[in-house]
GULOVO-203607 format. One record per residue (C-alpha): residue number from 1; z, y, x. Coordinates in Angstrom, 2 decimals. Layout:
BEGIN
+-----+---------+---------+---------+
:   k :      up :   north :    east :
+-----+---------+---------+---------+
: NUM :       Z :       Y :       X :
...
+-----+---------+---------+---------+
//
This chain:
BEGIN
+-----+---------+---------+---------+
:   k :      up :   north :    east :
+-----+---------+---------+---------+
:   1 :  247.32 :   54.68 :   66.96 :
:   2 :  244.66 :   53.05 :   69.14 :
:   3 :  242.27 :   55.14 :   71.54 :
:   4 :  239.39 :   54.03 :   68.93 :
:   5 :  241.15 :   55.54 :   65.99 :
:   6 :  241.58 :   58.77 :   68.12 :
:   7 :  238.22 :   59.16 :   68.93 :
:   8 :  237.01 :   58.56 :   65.32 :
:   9 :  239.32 :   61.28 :   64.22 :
:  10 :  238.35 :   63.75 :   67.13 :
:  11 :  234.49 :   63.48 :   66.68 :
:  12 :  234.93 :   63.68 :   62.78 :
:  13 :  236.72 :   66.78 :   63.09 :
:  14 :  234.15 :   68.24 :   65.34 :
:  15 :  231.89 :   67.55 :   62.88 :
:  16 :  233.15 :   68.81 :   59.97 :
:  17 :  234.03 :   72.36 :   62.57 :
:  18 :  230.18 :   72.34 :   63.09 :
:  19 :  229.60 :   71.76 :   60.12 :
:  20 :  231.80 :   74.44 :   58.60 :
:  21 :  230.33 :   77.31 :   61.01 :
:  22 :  226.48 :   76.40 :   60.32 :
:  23 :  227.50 :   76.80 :   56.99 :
:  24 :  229.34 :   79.85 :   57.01 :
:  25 :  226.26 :   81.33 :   59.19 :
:  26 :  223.60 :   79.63 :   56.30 :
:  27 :  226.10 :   82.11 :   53.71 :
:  28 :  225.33 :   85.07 :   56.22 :
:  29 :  222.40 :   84.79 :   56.68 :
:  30 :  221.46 :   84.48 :   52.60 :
:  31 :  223.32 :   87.56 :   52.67 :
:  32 :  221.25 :   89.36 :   54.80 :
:  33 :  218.17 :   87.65 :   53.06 :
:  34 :  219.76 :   89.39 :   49.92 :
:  35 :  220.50 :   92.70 :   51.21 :
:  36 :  217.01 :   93.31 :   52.72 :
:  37 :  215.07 :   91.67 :   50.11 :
:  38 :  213.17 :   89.64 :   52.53 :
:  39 :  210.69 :   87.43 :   50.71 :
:  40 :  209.23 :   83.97 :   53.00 :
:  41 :  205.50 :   83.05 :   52.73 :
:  42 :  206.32 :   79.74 :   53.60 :
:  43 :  208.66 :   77.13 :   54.74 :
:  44 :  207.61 :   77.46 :   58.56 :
:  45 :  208.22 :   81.41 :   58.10 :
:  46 :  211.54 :   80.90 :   56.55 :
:  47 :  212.68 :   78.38 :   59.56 :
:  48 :  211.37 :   80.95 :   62.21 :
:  49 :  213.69 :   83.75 :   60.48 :
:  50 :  216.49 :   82.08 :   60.59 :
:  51 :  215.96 :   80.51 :   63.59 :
:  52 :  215.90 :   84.15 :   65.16 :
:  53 :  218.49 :   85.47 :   62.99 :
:  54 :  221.45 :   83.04 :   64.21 :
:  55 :  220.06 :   83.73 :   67.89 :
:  56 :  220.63 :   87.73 :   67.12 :
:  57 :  223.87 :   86.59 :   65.14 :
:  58 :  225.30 :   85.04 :   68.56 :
:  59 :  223.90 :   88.28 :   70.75 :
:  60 :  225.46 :   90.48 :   68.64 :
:  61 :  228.79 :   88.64 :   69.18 :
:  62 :  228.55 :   88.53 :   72.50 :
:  63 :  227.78 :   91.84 :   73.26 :
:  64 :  230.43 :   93.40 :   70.47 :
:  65 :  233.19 :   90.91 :   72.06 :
:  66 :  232.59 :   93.08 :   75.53 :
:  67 :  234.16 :   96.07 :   74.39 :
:  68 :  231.50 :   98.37 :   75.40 :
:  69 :  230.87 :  101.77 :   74.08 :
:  70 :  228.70 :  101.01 :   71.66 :
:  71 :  227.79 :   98.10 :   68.98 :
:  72 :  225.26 :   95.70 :   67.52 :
:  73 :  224.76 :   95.24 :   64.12 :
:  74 :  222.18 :   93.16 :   61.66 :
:  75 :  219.46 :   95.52 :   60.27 :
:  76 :  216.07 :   94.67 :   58.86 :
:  77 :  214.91 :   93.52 :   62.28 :
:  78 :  217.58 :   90.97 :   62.40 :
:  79 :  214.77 :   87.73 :   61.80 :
:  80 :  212.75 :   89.03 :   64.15 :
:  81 :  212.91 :   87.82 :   67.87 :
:  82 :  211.47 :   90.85 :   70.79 :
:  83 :  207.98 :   89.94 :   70.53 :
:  84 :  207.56 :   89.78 :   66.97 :
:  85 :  209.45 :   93.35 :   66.78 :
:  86 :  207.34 :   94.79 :   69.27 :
:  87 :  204.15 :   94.12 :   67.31 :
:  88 :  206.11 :   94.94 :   63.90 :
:  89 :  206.75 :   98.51 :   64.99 :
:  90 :  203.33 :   98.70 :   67.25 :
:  91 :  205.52 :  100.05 :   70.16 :
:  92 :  203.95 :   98.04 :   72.49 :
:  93 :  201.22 :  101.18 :   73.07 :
:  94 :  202.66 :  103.65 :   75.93 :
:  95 :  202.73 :  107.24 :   74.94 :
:  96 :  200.74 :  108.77 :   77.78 :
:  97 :  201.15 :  112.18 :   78.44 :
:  98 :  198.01 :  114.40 :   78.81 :
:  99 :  197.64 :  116.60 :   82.15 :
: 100 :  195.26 :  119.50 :   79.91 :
: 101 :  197.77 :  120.81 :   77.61 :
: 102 :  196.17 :  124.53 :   77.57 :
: 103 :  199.09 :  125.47 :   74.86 :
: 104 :  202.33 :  124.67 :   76.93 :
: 105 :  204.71 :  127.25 :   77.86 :
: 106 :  208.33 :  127.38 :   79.86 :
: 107 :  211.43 :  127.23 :   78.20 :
: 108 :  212.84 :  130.81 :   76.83 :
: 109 :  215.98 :  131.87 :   78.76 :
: 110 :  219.67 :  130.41 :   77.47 :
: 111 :  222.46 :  132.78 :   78.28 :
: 112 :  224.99 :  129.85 :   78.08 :
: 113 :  224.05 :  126.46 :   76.93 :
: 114 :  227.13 :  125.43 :   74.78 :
: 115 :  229.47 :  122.10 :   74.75 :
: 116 :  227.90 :  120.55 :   72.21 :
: 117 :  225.02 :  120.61 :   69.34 :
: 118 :  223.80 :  118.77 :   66.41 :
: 119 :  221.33 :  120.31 :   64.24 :
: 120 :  222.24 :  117.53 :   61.43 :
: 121 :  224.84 :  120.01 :   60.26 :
: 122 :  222.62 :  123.26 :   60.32 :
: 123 :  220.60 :  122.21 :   57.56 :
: 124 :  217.57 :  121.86 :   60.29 :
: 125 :  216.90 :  118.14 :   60.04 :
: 126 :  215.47 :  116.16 :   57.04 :
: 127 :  216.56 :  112.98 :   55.68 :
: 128 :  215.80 :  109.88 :   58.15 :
: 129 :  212.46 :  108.41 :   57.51 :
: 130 :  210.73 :  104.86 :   57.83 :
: 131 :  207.40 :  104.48 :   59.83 :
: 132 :  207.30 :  100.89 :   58.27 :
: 133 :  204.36 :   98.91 :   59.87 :
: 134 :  202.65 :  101.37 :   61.30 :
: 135 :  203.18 :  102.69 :   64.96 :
: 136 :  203.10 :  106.19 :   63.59 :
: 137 :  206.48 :  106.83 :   65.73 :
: 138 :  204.81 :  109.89 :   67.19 :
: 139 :  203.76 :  111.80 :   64.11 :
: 140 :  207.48 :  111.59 :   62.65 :
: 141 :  208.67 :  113.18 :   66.08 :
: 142 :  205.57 :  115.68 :   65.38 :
: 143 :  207.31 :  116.84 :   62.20 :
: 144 :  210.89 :  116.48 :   62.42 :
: 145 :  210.46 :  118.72 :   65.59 :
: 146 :  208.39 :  121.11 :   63.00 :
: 147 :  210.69 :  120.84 :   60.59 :
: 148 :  213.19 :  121.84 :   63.02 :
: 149 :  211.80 :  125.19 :   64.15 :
: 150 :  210.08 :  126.08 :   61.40 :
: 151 :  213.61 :  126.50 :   59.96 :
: 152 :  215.42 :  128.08 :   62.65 :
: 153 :  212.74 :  130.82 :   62.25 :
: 154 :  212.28 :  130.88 :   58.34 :
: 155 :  215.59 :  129.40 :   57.24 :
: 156 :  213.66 :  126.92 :   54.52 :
: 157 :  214.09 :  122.83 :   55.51 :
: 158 :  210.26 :  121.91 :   54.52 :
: 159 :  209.27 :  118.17 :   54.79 :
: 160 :  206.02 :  117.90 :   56.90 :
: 161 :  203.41 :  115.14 :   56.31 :
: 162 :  203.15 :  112.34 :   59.13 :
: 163 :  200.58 :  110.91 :   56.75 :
: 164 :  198.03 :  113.71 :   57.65 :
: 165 :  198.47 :  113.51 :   60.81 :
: 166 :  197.88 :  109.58 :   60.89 :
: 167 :  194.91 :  109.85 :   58.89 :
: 168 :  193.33 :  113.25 :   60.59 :
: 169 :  194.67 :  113.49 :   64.06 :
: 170 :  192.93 :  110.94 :   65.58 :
: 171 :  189.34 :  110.03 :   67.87 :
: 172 :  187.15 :  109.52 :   64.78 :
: 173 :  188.25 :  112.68 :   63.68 :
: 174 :  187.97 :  114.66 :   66.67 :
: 175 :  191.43 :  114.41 :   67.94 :
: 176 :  193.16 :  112.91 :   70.47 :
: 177 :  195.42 :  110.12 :   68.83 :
: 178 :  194.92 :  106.94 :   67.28 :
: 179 :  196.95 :  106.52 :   63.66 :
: 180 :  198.94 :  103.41 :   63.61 :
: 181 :  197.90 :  102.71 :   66.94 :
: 182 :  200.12 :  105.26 :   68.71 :
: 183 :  199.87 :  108.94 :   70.25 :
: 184 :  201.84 :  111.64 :   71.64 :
: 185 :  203.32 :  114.57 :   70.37 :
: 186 :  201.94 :  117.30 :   72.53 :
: 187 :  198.06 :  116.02 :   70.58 :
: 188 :  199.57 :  116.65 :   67.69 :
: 189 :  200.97 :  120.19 :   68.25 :
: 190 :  197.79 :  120.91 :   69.16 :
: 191 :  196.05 :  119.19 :   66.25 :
: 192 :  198.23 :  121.37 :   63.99 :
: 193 :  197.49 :  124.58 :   66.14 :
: 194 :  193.47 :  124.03 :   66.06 :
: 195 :  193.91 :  123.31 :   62.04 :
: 196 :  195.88 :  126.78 :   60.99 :
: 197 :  199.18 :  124.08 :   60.32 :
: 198 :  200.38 :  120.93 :   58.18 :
: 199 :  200.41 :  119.78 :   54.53 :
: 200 :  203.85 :  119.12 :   53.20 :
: 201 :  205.33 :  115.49 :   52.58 :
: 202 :  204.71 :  116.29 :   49.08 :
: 203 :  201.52 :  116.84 :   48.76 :
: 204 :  200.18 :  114.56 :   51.64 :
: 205 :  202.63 :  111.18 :   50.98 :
: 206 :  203.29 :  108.91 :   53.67 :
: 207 :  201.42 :  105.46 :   52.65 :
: 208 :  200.74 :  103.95 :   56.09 :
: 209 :  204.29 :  101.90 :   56.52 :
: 210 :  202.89 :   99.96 :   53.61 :
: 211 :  199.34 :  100.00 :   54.42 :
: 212 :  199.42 :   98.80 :   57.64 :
: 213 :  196.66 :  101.32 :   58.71 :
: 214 :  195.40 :  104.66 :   59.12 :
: 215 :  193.74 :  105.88 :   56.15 :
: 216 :  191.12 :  108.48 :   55.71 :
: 217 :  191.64 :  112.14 :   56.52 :
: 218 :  192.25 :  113.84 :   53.04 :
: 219 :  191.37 :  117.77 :   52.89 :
: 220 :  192.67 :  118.59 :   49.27 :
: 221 :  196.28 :  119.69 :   50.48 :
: 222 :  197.13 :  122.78 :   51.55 :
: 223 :  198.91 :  124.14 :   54.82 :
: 224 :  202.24 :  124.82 :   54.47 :
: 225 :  202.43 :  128.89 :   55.04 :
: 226 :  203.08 :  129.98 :   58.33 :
: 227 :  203.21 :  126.65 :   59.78 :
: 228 :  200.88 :  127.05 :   62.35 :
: 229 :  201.84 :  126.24 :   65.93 :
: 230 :  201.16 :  128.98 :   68.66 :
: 231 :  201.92 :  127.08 :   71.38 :
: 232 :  204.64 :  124.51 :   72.41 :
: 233 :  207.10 :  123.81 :   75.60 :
: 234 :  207.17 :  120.89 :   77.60 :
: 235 :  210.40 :  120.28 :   78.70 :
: 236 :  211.46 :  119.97 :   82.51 :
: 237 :  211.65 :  116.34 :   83.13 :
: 238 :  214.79 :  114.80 :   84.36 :
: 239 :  216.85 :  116.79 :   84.27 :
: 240 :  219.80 :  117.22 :   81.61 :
: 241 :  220.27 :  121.18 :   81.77 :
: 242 :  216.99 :  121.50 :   80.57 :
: 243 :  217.09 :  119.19 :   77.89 :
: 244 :  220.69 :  120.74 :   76.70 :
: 245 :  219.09 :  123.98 :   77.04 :
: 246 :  215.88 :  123.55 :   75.00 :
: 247 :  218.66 :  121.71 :   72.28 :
: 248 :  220.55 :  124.48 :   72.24 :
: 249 :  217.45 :  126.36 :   70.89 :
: 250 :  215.94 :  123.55 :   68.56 :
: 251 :  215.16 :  119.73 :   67.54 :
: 252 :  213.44 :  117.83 :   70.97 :
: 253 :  210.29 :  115.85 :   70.44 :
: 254 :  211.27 :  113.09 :   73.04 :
: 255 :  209.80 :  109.54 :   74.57 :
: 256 :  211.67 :  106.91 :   74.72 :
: 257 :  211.80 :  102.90 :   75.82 :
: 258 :  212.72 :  100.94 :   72.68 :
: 259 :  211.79 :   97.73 :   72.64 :
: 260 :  214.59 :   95.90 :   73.99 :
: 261 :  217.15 :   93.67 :   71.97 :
: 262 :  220.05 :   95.89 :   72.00 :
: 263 :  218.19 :   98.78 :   70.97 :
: 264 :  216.73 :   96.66 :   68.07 :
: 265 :  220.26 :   95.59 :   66.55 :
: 266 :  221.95 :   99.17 :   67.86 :
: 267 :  224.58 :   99.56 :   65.00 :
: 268 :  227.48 :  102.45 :   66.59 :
: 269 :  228.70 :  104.73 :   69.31 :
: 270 :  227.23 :  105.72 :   72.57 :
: 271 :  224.66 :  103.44 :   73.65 :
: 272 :  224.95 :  102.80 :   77.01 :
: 273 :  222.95 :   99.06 :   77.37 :
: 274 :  220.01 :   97.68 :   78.79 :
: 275 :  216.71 :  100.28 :   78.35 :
: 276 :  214.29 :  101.04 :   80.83 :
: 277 :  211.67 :  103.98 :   80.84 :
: 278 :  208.65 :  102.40 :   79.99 :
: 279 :  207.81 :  105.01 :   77.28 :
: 280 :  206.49 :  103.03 :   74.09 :
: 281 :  207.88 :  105.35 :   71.27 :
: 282 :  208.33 :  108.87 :   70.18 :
: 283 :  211.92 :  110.30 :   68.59 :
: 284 :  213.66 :  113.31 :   67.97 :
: 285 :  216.55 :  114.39 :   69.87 :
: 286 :  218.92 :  116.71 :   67.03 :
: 287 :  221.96 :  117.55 :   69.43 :
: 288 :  224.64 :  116.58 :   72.12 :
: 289 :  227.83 :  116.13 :   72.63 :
: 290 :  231.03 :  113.96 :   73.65 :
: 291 :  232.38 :  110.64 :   71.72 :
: 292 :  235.06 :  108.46 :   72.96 :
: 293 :  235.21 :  109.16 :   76.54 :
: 294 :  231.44 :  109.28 :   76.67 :
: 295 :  228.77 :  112.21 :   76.58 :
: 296 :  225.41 :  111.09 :   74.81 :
: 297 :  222.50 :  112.65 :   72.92 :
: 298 :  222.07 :  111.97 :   69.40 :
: 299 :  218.39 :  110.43 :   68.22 :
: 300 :  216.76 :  110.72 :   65.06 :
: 301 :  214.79 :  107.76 :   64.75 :
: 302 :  212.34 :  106.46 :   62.02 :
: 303 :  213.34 :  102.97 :   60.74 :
: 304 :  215.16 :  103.99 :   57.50 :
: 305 :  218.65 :  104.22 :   57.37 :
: 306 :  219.20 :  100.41 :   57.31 :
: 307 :  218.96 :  100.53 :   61.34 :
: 308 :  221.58 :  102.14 :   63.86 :
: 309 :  223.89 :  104.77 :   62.49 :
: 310 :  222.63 :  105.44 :   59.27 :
: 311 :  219.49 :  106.00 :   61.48 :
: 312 :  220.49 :  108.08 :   64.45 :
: 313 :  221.68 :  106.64 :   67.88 :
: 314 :  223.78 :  108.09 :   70.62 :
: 315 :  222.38 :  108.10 :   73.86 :
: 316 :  224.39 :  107.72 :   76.75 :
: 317 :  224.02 :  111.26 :   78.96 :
: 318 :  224.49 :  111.85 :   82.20 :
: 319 :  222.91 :  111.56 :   85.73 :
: 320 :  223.27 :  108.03 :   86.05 :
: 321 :  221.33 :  106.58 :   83.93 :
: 322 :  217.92 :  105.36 :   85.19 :
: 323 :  218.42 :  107.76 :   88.12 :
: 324 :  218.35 :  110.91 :   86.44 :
: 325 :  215.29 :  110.07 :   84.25 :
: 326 :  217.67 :  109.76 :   80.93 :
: 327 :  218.90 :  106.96 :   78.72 :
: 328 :  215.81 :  104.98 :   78.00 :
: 329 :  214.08 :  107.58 :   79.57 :
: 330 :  214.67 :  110.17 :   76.98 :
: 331 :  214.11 :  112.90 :   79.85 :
: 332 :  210.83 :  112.14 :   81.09 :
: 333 :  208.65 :  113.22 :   78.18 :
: 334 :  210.51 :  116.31 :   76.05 :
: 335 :  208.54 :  119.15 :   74.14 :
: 336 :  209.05 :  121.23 :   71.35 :
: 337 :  206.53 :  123.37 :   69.57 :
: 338 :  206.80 :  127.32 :   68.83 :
: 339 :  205.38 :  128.99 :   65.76 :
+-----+---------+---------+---------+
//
């Protein structure tokens, strides 16, 4: 066999390798296409999606062929590169925290803050939600941290209404937020204070993942009975005894950084990656505890199910991440509100 013949046969069979795995990643991603229902508005959209799916396809692999403590995984955001996920979720709007909060209080005492909590299996946390297109991140870590007390105290798991919030809480309207545009959670426990409480999910839908936009503030729904918030704590920053203290009492409205890639395609275990604490959206911490050699929060979020673990992360705790200010800065920005 001549040196020409080899060559021939070499480059063919790199080739048809090439080939084979563009292939197999076209049958992948038509597969995700499938499972997400993603529709294309053109040609040009449909080459950038894919484009940015087989770019998150490789991350992923790289990062899962690490062995770290955690994993990536395709989700709905999987066609989307940083930028375009940024402006997706509107998370590019910092949640500023305002010096006048007349209602804030300290934390009550904790005789002994326990090992570990998660308020997913008291019956104190409702089913994850999806802000959709709409950076209404703070108003779902508003009312899952309502939900969450408002149960401890009553023992009834009510669904409260983001939606009124987005459509009433906001500068047109008197208040201090801005809809789809982002806010912050201590405005909102005091929006609910000034207004005697919150509708239910039930009788005030949420419409605005859809929409796009905040809608108009709708009075016909009525408060949900003894609802009303008295006052609320803010949480000592930076400092994980706190934070396992006020979780030992109740659900933690929380700030977080989540706009980088990891976080975006976050599938399992503790996440421990990239995240800085440039605060850009608002979650609910539900509990604490240790997994696999690692101690971590666990995060409600509100992208659906489709994203993370079934739509909860574990957040790497400890003192060493971003020098005491939390993973992602979850410690910087905690409150809760009391009825």
């Amino acid at each position: 066999m001549n040196i020409y013949t080899i060559i021939m046969r070499t480059s063919f069979l790199l080739l048809f390798f090439v080939s084979f795995a563009k292939a197999s990643l076209v049958d992948r991603f038509e597969n995700w296409v499938s499972e997400f229902k993603m529709k294309f508005e053109s040609h040009v959209v449909f080459e950038r999606v894919f484009k940015n799916w087989v770019s998150n396809h490789k991350f992923i692999e790289e990062i899962n062929s690490k062995n770290l403590t955690y994993k990536l995984g395709h989700n709905q955001f999987s066609g989307m590169d940083s930028i375009e996920f940024r402006d997706y979720l509107g998370i590019s709007n910092i949640l500023l925290s305002d010096e006048h909060k007349p209602l804030a209080q300290s934390i009550e005492p904790v005789d002994k803050i326990p090992d570990s909590v998660d308020w997913t299996e008291t019956g104190a946390v409702t089913p994850v939600k999806d802000q959709g297109q709409c950076g209404s991140c703070w108003s779902f870590s508003t009312t899952g941290a309502l939900e969450g007390v408002y149960f401890n105290k009553y023992k009834s798991l009510q669904s409260f209404s983001e939606q009124q919030l987005v459509d009433c809480d906001n500068r047109r309207n008197g208040g201090k937020d801005m809809g789809c545009s982002g806010g912050l959670m201590d405005n909102a426990f005091s929006w609910i204070s000034k207004h005697g409480g919150l509708c239910s999910e039930l009788d005030y839908p949420y419409v605005s993942g859809t929409t796009k936009e905040t809608g108009t503030c709708q009075n016909g729904c009525a408060v949900v009975k003894n609802s009303r918030i008295s006052s609320f704590v803010d949480v000592k920053p930076s400092s994980d005894e706190e934070m396992m203290k006020a979780l030992s009492l109740n659900p933690v409205s929380i700030a977080i950084q989540a706009d980088q890639r990891e976080f975006q395609l976050y599938k399992s275990g503790v996440f421990t990656g990239n995240c800085g604490t440039k605060l850009d959206h608002g979650v609910l911490a539900v509990g604490y505890g240790y997994f696999e050699g690692e101690d971590f929060y666990l995060v409600k979020n509100s992208w659906s199910t489709s994203w993370g673990d079934k739509g909860y992360i574990k957040l790497g705790r400890g003192t060493k991440y971003n020098n005491g200010d939390g993973q992602c800065g979850m410690l910087l920005q905690a409150s809760y509100p009391v009825l």
